[in-house]
N, C-alpha and C positions, 0 to 999 in steps of 0.2 A: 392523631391519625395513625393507623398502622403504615409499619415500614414500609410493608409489602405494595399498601397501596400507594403512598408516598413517592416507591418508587417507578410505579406506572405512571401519575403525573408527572415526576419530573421527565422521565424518558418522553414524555406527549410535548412537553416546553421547551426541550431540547433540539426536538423533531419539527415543531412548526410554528413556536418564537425564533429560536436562535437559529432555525436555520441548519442544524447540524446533520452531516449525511449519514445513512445508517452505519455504516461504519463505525464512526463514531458512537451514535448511539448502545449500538451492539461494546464498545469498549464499556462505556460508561454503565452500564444493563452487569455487565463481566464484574468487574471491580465491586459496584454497591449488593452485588447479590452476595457477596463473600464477605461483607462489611454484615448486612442483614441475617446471613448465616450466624457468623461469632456473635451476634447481638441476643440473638435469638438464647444461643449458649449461656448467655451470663443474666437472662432472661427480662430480654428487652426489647419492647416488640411494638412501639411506639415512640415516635419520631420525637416528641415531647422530653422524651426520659435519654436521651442522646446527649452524651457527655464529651467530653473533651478526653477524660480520662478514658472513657472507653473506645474511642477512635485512636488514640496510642497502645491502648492494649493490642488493639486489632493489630495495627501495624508492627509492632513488636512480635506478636505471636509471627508474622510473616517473616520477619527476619531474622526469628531465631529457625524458621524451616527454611533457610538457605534461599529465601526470594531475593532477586538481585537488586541493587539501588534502582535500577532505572525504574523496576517494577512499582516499589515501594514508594517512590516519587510520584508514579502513577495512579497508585492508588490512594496517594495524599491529595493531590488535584482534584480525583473526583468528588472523594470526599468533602472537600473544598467545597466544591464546587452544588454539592448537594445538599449540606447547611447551610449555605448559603441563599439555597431558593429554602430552603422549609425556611425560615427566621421572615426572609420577605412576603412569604405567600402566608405566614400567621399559623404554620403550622408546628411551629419552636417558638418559646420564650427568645431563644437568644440563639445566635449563630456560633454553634458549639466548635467549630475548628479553625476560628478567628487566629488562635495562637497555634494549630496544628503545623508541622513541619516534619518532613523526612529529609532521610540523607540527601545530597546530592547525587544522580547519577553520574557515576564514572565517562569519562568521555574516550571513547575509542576511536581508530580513525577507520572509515567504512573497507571494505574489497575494493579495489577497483583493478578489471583486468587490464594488460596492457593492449597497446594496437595490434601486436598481431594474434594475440590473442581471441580479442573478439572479430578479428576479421576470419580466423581459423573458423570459429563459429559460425558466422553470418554463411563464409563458404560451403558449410558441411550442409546448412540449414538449403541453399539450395541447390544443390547440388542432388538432395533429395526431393525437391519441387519438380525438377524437370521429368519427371518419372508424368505430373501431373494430375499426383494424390490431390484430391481437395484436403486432406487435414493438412499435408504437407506444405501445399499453395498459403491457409490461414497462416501454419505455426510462424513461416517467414515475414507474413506480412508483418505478425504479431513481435516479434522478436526485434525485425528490423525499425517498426516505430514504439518500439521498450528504447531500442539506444536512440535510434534517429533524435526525439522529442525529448527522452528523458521523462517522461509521464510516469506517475503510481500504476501498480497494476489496476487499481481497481478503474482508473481514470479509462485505463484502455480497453478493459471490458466494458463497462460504462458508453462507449460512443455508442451513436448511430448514422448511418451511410449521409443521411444530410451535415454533420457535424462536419465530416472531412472536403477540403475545398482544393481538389489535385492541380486546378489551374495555380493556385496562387500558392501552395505546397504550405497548407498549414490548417490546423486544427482546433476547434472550436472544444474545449474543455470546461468541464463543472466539477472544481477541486473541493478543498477541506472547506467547511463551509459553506457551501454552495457559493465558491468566487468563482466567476468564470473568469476562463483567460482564453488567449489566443495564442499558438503556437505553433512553430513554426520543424518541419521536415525535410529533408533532404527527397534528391531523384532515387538514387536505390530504394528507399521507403515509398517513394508512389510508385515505383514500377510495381516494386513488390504489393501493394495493397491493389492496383490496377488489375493485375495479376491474379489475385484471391478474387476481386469483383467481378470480373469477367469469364472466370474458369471454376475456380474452384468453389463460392459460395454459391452457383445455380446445382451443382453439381452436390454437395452437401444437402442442400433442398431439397433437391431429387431422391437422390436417397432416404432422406428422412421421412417424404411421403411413400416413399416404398416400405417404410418399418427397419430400415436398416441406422447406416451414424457407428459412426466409429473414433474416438481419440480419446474417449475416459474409460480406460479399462478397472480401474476400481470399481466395486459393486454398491458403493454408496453415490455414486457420481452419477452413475446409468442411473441409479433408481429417483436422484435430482432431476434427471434431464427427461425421465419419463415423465413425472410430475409436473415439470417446467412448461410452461407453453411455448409454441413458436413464435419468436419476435422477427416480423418481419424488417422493422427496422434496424435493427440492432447491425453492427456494423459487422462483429465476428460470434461466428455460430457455432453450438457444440453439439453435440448428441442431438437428432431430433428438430435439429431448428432451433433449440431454445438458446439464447444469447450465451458466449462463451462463459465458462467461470472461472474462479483467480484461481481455484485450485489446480484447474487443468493447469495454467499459464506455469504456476509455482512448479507444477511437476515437472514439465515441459522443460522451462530452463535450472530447473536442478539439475535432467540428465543432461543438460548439454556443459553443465558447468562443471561435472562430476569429472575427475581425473586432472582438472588442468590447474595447475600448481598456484600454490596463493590458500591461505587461510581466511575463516569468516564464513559470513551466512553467503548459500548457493541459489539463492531465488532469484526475482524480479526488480529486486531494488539494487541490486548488486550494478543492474545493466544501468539503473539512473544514476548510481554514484560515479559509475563509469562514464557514462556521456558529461557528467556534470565538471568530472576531473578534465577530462579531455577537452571540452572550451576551454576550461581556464588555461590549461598546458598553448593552448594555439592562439592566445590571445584574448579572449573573448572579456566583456567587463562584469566585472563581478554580481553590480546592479541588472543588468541583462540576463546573467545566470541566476539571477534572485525572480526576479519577474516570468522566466520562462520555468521553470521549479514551480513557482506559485509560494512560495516562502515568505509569512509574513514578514520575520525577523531576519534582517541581515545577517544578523551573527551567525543562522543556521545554516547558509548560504558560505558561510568562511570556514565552515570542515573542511570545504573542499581546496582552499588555499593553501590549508595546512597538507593536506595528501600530495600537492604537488610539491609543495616544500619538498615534503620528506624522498618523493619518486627523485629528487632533485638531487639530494642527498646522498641517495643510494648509489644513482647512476656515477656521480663524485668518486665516492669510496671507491667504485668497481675500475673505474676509468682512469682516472688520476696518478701520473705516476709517481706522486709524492703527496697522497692524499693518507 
């Protein structure tokens, strides 16, 4: 079987066997198209003729052009992951990356801002609402159930207005996988989402069927949201009516993250590592911080014990007057 088509079926088995969300898909699509590229190079262009030795070359080549472990890990998984299905679906002799292995990725401890930090944030954030911009009304809701919940970005674009249950202050989510869970919000988070519902998202509507929308000023983002259809359900809207996207959200709290002190990445995850530190800092159990996350593996759940350690540490040395 050629590669190329090799790799439309498994992308299709990934999709509606296993269950995987496109997200996923789209990684795994990333990764083997860079594999089917250097294959192609050494001139191999059938799934049959896939070697062990040629899936090390690949990944060699990657990390002598300075790709990082994590990457190279990642791209060992897929790989994995896609001899795998060719051997069982008969489309390989043998499952060629049986013995394949990459480095381990480095483990880093994530950002997390401190309390008044993201409350300077959350402040600024409305403090620009009461003006009673509808993007302004969304960004907060959006911002405030990024910490409130600790959700992925893509989780939070992903809702729709029946998912969220403001009586009982918690949210119905479809994570990695498609596992759903149940999660739980604070009151600043439903006023703030009440808020977008009631003012800002009829108002965004409105304009959209006037031709107007405003909050992606990139010219590839307008020309998505032109394309995009309106989803009425969708819980948060961007341009036009059509359901928010992560890149807005990514830009969004890049600028709010930009200036305030602290190293690391300035996106949306930044705000889950942050809520996820802050239960464990107030008490919260670890297993409860695994289940609300959605984390299969506990172990991935305990970065964030070590982050408080360290915030613990630091505060020590600062404090201590014999530390």
């Amino acid at each position: 079987m050629l590669l190329t088509r090799a790799l439309e079926d498994f992308a299709a088995h990934l999709a509606l066997e296993r269950g995987f969300s496109a997200h996923t898909v789209r990684a795994y699509r990333s990764d083997l198209s860079g594999f089917i590229a250097f294959a192609a190079t050494q001139g191999v262009d059938v799934s049959a003729e896939v070697t062990l030795e040629l899936l090390r070359d690949w990944l060699w080549l990657g990390s002598q052009a300075g790709v990082s472990k994590a990457t190279l890990a990642r791209r060992s998984a897929s790989a994995r992951g896609f001899t795998a299905w060719l051997a069982r679906s008969g489309s390989a002799p043998v499952d060629a990356a049986t013995r394949l292995r990459a480095p381990k990725p480095d483990r880093y401890l994530p950002r997390v801002l401190t309390r008044d930090q993201i409350d300077a944030v959350l402040a600024s954030l409305a403090a620009q609402a009461r003006s009673g911009d509808a993007n302004s009304l969304r960004d907060v809701a959006v911002v405030e159930l990024l910490y409130a919940s600790a959700l992925r970005v893509s989780e939070v674009t992903g809702l729709d207005i029946g998912d969220v249950e403001l009586g009982s202050l918690t949210v119905r989510v479809m994570g990695k996988g498609s596992k759903e869970r149940i999660v739980p919000f604070g009151v600043p988070a439903r006023h703030a989402i009440e808020a977008w519902l009631g003012e800002g998202r009829h108002r965004l509507l409105a304009d959209a069927a006037q031709g107007g929308g405003r909050g992606e000023s990139a010219a590839s983002s307008e020309s998505a949201a032109r394309a995009a259809p309106v989803e009425p359900r969708a819980l948060f809207l961007g341009p036009r009516g059509a359901r928010l996207g992560t890149r807005t959200v990514y830009r969004l709290v890049a600028e709010l993250l930009n200036g305030l002190p602290g190293s690391g990445p300035a996106g949306p995850h930044t705000l889950r590592h942050t809520a996820a530190t802050h239960l464990l800092d107030g008490g919260a159990d670890l297993r409860a911080v695994q289940e609300m996350l959605g984390h299969a593996s506990l172990g991935t759940t305990q970065i964030y014990t070590h982050v408080s350690t360290e915030r613990l540490k630091a505060s020590y040395r600062s404090a201590h007057p014999r530390a």
